[in-house]
Structure formats: C-alpha cells, structure tokens
N, C-alpha and C positions, 0 to 999 in steps of 0.2 A: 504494500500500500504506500502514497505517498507521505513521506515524514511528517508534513502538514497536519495531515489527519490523523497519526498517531500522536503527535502532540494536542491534540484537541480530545483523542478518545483516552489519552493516560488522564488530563483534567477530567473526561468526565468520571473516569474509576475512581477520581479523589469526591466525587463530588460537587462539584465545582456547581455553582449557579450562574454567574454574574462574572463577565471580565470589562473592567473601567476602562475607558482607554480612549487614546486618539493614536490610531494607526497611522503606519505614514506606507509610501512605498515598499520597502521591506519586508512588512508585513501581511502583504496580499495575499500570500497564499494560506498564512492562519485563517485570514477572513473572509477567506472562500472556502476553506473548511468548515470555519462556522456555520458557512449556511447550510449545512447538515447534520446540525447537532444541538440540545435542547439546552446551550449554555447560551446567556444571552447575552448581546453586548450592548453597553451601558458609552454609549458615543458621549463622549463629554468636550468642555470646550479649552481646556486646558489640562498638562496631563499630571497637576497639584492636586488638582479636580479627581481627578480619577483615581491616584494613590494615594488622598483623604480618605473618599471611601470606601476604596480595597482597604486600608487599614482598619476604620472605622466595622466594616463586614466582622474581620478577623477578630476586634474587641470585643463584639456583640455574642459571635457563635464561637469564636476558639478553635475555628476552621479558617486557614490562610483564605484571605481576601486576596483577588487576583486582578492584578491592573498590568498594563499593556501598553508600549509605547514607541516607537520609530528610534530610530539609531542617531547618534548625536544630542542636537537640541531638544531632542523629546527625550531622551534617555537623560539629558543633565536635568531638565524639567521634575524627574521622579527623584532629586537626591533628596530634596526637603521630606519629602510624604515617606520614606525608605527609613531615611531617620527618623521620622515623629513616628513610627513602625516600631522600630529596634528597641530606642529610648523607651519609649512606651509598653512593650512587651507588648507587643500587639502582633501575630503570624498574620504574614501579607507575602505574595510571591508575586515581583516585579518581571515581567517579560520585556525584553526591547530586541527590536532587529536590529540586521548588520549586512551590511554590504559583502557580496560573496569572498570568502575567504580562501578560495582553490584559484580562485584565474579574478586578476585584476579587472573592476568595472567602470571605474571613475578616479582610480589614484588613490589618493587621500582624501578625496570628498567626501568633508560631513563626516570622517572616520576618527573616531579619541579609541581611547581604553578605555570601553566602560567598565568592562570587567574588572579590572585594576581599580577603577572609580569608585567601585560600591566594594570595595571590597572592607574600610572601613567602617561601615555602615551597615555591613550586611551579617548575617551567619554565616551564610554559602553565597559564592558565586562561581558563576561556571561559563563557558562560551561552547555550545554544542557543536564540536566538530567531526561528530558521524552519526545518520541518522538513525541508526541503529544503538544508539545509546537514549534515545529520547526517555522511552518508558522509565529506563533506572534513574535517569539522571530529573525527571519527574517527580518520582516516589522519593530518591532523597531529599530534594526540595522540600518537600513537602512536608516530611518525618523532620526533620532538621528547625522547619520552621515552627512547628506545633511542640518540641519539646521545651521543657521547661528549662530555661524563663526563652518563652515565646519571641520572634521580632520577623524583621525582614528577610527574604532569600532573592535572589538573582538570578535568572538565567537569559543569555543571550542565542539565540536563532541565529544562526546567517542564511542571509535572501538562500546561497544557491543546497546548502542543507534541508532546507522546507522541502525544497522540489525534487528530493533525493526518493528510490524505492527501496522502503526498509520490508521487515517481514513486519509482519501484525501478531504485537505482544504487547501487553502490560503484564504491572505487578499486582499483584491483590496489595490491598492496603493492609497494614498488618496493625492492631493498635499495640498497646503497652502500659502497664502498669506502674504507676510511680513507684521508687523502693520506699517502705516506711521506715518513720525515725527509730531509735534505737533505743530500747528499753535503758540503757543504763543512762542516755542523755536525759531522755525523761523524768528518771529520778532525783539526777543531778538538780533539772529545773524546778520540779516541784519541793524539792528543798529549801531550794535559792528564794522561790516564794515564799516557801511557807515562813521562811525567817524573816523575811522583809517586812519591814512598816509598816509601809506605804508603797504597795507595786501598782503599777501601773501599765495597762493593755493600750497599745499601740498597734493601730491598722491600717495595713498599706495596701495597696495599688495589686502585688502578688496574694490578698486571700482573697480579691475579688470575684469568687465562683460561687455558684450555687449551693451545694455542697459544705463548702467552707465556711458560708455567711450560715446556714441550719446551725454547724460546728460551734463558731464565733459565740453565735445567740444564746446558745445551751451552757457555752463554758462560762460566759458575765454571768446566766441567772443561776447557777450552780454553785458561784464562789462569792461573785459580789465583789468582783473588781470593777472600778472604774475606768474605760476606756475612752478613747478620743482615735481619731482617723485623722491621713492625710489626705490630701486634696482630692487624688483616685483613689481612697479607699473611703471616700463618703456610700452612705447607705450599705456597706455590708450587714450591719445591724439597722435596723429601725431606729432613726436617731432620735424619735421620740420616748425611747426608753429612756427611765430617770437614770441610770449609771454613765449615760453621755455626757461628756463631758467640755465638746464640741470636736473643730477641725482645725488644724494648724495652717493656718491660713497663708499668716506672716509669719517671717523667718525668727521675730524675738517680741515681748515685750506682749503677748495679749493673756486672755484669762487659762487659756488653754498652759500656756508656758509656764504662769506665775505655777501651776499643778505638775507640770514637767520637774521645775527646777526642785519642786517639794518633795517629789519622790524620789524612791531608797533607790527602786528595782523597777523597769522599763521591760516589759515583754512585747518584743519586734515582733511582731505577725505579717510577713508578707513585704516589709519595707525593704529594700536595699536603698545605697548611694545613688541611685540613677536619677531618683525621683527624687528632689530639691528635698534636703533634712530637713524634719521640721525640730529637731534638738540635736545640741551638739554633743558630745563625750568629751570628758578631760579626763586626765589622767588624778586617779585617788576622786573623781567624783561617782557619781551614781553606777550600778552596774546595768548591765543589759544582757537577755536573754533573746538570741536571735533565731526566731523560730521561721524555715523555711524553706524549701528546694535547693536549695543550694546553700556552703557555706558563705560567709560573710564576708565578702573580698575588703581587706584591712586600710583603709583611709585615715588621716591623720584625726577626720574629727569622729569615725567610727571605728572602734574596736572590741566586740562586745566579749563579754567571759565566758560564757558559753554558747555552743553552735548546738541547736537541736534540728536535726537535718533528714528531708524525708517529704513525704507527705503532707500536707499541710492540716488537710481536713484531718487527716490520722493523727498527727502529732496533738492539734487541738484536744482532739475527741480524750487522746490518750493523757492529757494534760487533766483536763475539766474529772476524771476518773480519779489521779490521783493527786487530787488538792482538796484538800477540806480547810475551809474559812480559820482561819488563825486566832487566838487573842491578841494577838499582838499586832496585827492591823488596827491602822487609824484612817478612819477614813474623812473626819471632821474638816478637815482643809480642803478636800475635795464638793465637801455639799456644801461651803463656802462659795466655790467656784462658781457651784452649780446655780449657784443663787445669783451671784453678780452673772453670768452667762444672760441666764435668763431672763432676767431686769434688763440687760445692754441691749440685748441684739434686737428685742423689738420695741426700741425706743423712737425711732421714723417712720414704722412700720405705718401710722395713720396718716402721716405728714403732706395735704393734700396739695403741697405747692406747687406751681410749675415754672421751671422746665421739673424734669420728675428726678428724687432721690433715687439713689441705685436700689435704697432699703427699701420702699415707698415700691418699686417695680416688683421686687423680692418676693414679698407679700403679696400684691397682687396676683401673681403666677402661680405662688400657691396655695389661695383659694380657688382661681380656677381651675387649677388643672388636678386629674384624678392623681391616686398614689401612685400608678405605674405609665403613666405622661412623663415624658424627657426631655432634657431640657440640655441642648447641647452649647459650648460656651466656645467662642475663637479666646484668643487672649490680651487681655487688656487691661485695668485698673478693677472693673466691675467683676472679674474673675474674683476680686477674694473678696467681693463684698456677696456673693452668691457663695460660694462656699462656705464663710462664716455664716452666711445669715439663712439662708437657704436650708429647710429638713427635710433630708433624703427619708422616703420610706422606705424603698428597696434601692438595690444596686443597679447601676445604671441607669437611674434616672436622671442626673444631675455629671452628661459627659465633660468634663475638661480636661488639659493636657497639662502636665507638672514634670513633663522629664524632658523633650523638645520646648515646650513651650514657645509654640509657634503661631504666628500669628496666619489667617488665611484658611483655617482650616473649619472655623465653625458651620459657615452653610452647607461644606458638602458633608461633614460629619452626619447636617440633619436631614439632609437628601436619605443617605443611607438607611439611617434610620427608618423614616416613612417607606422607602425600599420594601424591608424589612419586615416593620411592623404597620403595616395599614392602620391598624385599627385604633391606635394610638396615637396620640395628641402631642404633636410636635413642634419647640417652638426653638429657634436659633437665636440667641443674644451674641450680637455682632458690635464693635467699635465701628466708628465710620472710618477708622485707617485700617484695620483687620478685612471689613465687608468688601472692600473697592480691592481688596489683591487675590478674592478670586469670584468677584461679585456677577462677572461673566457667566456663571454655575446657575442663572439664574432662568436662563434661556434652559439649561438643560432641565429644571427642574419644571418648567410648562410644560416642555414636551416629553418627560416621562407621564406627565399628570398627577403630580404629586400634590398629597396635601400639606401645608404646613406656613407655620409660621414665624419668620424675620424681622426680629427687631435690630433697629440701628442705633445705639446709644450715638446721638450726634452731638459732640464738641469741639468741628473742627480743629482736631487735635490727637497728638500721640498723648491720650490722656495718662498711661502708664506712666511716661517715661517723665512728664511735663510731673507727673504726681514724686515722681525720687528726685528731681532736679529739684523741687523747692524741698523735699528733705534733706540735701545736701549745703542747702543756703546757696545754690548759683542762681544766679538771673532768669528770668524766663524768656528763652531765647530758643528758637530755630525749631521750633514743634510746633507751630502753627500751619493749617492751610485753609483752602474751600474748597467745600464739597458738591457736586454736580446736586439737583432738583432730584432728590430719591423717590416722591411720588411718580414724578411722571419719568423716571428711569425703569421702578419699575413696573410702569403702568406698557412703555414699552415694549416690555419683552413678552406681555400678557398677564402680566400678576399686576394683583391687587395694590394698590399704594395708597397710602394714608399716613395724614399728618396730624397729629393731635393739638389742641392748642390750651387744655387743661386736664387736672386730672378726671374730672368726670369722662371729656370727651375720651380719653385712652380706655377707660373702663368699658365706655361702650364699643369703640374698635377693637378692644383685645375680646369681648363676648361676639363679635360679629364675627371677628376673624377665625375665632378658636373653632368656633359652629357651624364653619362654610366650609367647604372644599373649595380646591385651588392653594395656589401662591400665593400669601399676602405679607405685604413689604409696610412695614410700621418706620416711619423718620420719627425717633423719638426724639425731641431735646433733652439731653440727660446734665444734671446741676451735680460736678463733682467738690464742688466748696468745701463738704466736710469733709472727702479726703484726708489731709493734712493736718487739719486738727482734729480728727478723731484716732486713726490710723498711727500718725508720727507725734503725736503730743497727748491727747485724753490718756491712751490707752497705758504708755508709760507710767504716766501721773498714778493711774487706779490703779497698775498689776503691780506696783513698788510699795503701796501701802498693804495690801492683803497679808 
C-alpha cells in the first residue's frame, strides 16, 4: 500500500479522531489519504491554532492530540504549541512534511532541521526515512508521548516517503500499567506525617486525573489535612470543601503562603519544577514529601527528603490507609487562613462599577455557569485573579497554563473544548494582546459551528507586564497600544459581537450569549486599578500580620 495511507491507518489503530493543521504542499498525499478514513481534519488558520488544540485534545483525554503542518514556516509555527505540550504535560504528536530527501527538488528551499529543532522541546523526534518503518515509528510516538509525565513527540514525512509502496502493517496498541510506590517509602511518609504539626497537602498539575482526584478527596476527609493547589491542579478536589485552603496564585506574600510558610511538613502531590513553584525550600526549613511518577529532579529551590514514587492514585490510596489523625496536629492557623481567604476573595464580588473588576467578572461566571462548564484562560494579569478567586468544582473546569505560560492560546484551547464536549458551556477569557495573536481562530470557529463564548478583557495594554512594571517602581512606558473595533471584527467573521457599557448591560449579554448557539465575541472594558494595590501592597500588609 502507499506509505501515505499506512501513516493514516497506524493513526487510526491509535485512535486518533481529529488532526489540526494547515497543510502545505508536502503534505498532499496525507491529505488525500485522509479522504479515506474516519479521522477528520480540523483546517485551521494558523498552525499555533492547531497545536493549541492538539495539545488542549491531549489534556482533556490523555490521548496524544494530533496537529499537522508543512515543512519550514509551518513546522517553526508549531515550536510555541510543542512547548506549551511538553511544559504542560500534555501528549500531543506534531506531524510536519519535508521536501524529498532521496533526489534533490528545490535545493535548500524552505529546508531547516526541524528534526534537530524540536528536539529540545520534544520527547521523541524522528524524520521517516523508509516507508516501511511508519507503523513502528507511529506506535512509539505514541507510547513515548502518553507515558508519564506526558508532552510532545515529533515526526517528520518527506514528500517523496509518503509516495513510497510499503507492505500493510501496524502494531496493536499495547497499554501499560504504572509501577506502584513502594511499601517501605510509604511508611517512611506516613511517619514523617504522623510526627508533623502542621502538614500540609499540596496539589499539582500531575494528580490531575480522575482516578486520583476520587484518591485526593478520600485521603483530606480521612485525615483532615488541609490542602491548597497550584494553578493546574485547581478542582482536583471540590474547592468548596472546608479543608481548602485556596491556590497559589502569586509566587509570595498571599493567604495561601502566610499557611505554607507555617507549616512543619508539605506533601507534593503531582507538583514538579516545571510548573512555576508556588513555595520555595531552604535549606534546615520545612521538609517535603514528594509524592509522584517520577523522582524529584533536585533544583536549588526544591529538594524534598523523601521521594515516594509510583502511582499516584496508589501511592495516595496507600497513604490515606496508613495515617490516622495525630494529637499533635495543629491545625488552628490554618482555619485562621480559612477565615481571612474567605472574607478577601469575595470582597468585589458585588462591585457593580464599570468598566468591570476582574472579581466582579469572576462571580459573575460562576453563577452562570453549571459545575462542569469551563472556562479556559490565554495568559494575562486576570489569570490569577480567576485562579485565586475562581471555585473549581471538578477538574478541568477552570483551563490555564502555568509551565509555558503563553500567551495566544486561550481561544483555540476553547474551540477544542466545544470540539469535545458539545454539550457544555464554554467560555474563553482573553486579554486584548493574548486574543489579537491568534484571534484569526475565529473564522475557524464559525465554520466548524461551534458554540461558545469570548471574552476580551480590553485595556489597550500588556496589562500583565504594565501590572510588574509598576511593582518594580519603573515608569509606565512602552505597553500601551489600540485595538481594532472587536464588535464589528467579530461581527465579520460571522460571530456575535457585543459591547457592554454597564454592568447590568454585561449581565444581560453574558445570559444571551451563554443561551445561544454560535460565536459570541464580548469587548469587555476591564478596570485593573486594584491590581497593584491589592496584589503588591494589601496582600503583604495582611499575610505579615496573621
């Protein structure tokens, strides 16, 4: 059979639904394979666009997301989304063509290394050079990208390989079983606990799975530790249970940390270095138990004393079995916390001013929207005013990115999504410098028919970056710009566009919007004023006296 279509029939033995992409010349004869097979392609208009939501796929099901793109400028196009992949721990498998590599067609045109290019960025990369290797070189893609800790893989086609007559084989997929952790580390930890004060559960971004959140929830109401999450590990737990204790938002100084800095003993669930710390380790301070897939690669501000390594959902289970409640736990500083948490975060929550508080949005969104509605975020200023303020009731509800942290990525995040899950209520919080670098996506998103909704926090401005400049005492300089008419941009492309001019009116366009089918594109003005004094000044003042 032609290479073409065994590359297309080894994706479909994995699986595969949905490949992202902007094909270019190179690629033709993939995409006249596809026109024979039940995977569909997802034409998009840039290929950031397409390796957002191959990634995004991959975070949702734990199955590589598969994006696809031309040799060159389209292959350097997928290095950002490759990375927000890897970083992320998200399995995604990046295709790009290549000019035939047996008999010269154009010189050097259009020709880099990509292979060499992803190679820091990826698990595996590879460039197929016999067609007869497709199937294997498929299935380890695949395996490689799905093992734990999950990210990007690579492979490269050349034009004149596709067109090659291999034999017709694939592999069966084979699964695999995590090895579980090791009864004597287990011991060790529930020692380390049971002697501690003040320990304290810490949730990351790796126990974000089904499985592990049932685990999670079992081992808090079993012991009566109080936990907190980082940015990706909001919602493993119901953050409306009373042992929450919030999300580490910011990197120092809020209610979350003054509870950090108080406790004996930190149990790491699923955290590594990749994903911005949200506490640091000194040497003769606090100890940490690093429970997860893998041991704890040694960085100067992380070095934990014990590695309990394995399974995570097992380790947990096997944890919550052998710990029984201590006297020697104190947990009076913590429902301190819990108390000032509670009072702070919905203190704007009613604030009907306009242009609109990030908090004032916060709340709104989650009154509207049901417990398992999501809510996916690009990256911006407003990222930790949702993350702090924001309660997750399941996981993945509330997507953002904490280890790339890249900006561009939130609308196709929520394309995927709606992909995904139809039946759920979809809403993208966008900056207006994050929306305009892949706001093109928006075309694609009419013409898949998707439903969902786009908000633009508009402050002609890199409000992130304008928000650390005035905490570092510089000038406010060189972050300003203007933004194109977002109504009638994206009234344009076929979506909905609306502009609020109070908060009643918002109320009513986020109940119209939410309820409609279609595209709809909200220009919000968003008022970051309290930024800076709440953020870089209140928060200090309060977590120093508790």
């Amino acid at each position: 059979m032609k290479a073409s279509d065994l590359f297309v029939k080894a994706l479909e033995k994995e699986g595969v639904e949905y490949i992202f992409g902007l094909p270019g010349e190179e690629n033709l004869d993939i995409l006249e394979s596809l026109t024979r097979s039940k995977i569909k392609l997802i034409l998009t208009r840039h290929e950031q666009g397409a390796g957002f939501m191959a990634a995004t796929y991959g975070r949702l099901t734990g199955k590589p997301g598969v994006c696809m793109s031309t040799l060159g400028p389209g292959a350097t196009n997928l290095f950002t989304p490759g990375a927000y992949a890897q970083l992320g721990a998200m399995p995604m498998l990046m295709i790009t063509g290549q000019k035939p590599i047996k008999k010269s067609k154009q010189a050097r045109f259009q020709i880099i290394d990509v292979v060499d290019m992803m190679r820091p960025i990826t698990k595996y990369t590879k460039q197929i050079v016999d067609g007869n290797v497709i199937a294997s070189n498929v299935r380890e893609a695949f395996r490689i990208a799905t093992e734990e800790r999950p990210g990007a893989v690579h492979l490269e086609l050349p034009e004149d390989i596709a067109q090659e007559n291999v034999e017709d084989h694939v592999f069966e997929v084979v699964d695999y079983k995590l090895p579980k952790s090791d009864d004597e580390a287990i011991r060790a930890a529930a020692k380390m606990i049971g002697n501690a004060k003040m320990p304290l559960l810490l949730i990351g971004a790796g126990a974000n799975r089904k499985v592990t959140c049932q685990a999670l929830a079992s081992f808090v109401d079993t012991t009566g530790i109080y936990f907190f999450t980082t940015q990706m590990g909001k919602g493993v737990i119901d953050e409306r249970h009373p042992k929450y204790l919030g999300t580490a938002a910011l990197s120092s100084h809020d209610f979350v940390h003054a509870a950090i800095d108080e406790s004996d003993l930190i149990i790491n669930v699923g955290h590594d270095v990749i994903e911005k710390p949200p506490f640091f380790m000194k040497q003769g301070g606090k100890k940490v138990i690093h429970v997860n897939f893998s041991p704890a690669e040694v960085d100067p501000v992380y070095f934990p004393q014990l590695n309990v390594v394995g399974d995570i959902t097992d380790s947990v289970e096997k944890l919550a079995k052998a710990i029984k409640p201590s006297e020697s736990w104190n947990f009076d500083f913590y429902k301190k916390v819990k108390t000032e948490v509670s009072e702070h975060l919905g203190k704007y929550f009613e604030d009907e001013r306009f242009p609109t508080l990030p908090q004032r949005l916060v709340n709104l969104l989650r009154n509207k929207l049901g417990e398992k509605d999501v809510i996916t975020l690009d990256n911006g200023v407003y990222k930790i005013w949702f993350a702090r303020n924001y309660t997750c009731y399941h996981p993945n509800t509330l997507l953002l990115d904490n280890a790339l942290a890249t900006m561009g990525a939130g609308l196709p995040s929520a394309m995927c999504v709606n992909l995904l899950y139809p039946d759920k209520k979809v809403v993208a919080i966008c900056g207006d410098g994050g929306f305009m670098m892949n706001s093109q996506e928006l075309e694609t998103a009419v013409r898949l028919g998707l439903n969902m909704v786009v908000i633009i926090l508009n402050d002609e401005s890199y409000g992130m970056i304008k928000w650390k400049q005035e905490d570092m005492g510089f000038k406010d300089f060189g972050l300003d710009f203007k933004n194109p008419d977002f109504v009638q941009y994206a009234n344009s492309y076929g979506a909905h566009g609306y502009r609020p001019e109070s908060d009643k009116d918002l109320q009513e366009i986020l109940d119209k919007s939410l309820n409609s089918s279609g595209v709809h594109v909200i220009d919000l003005k968003v008022d970051y004023s309290l930024n800076h004094p709440i953020l870089n000044v209140m928060l200090k003042e309060k977590t120093s006296k508790l």
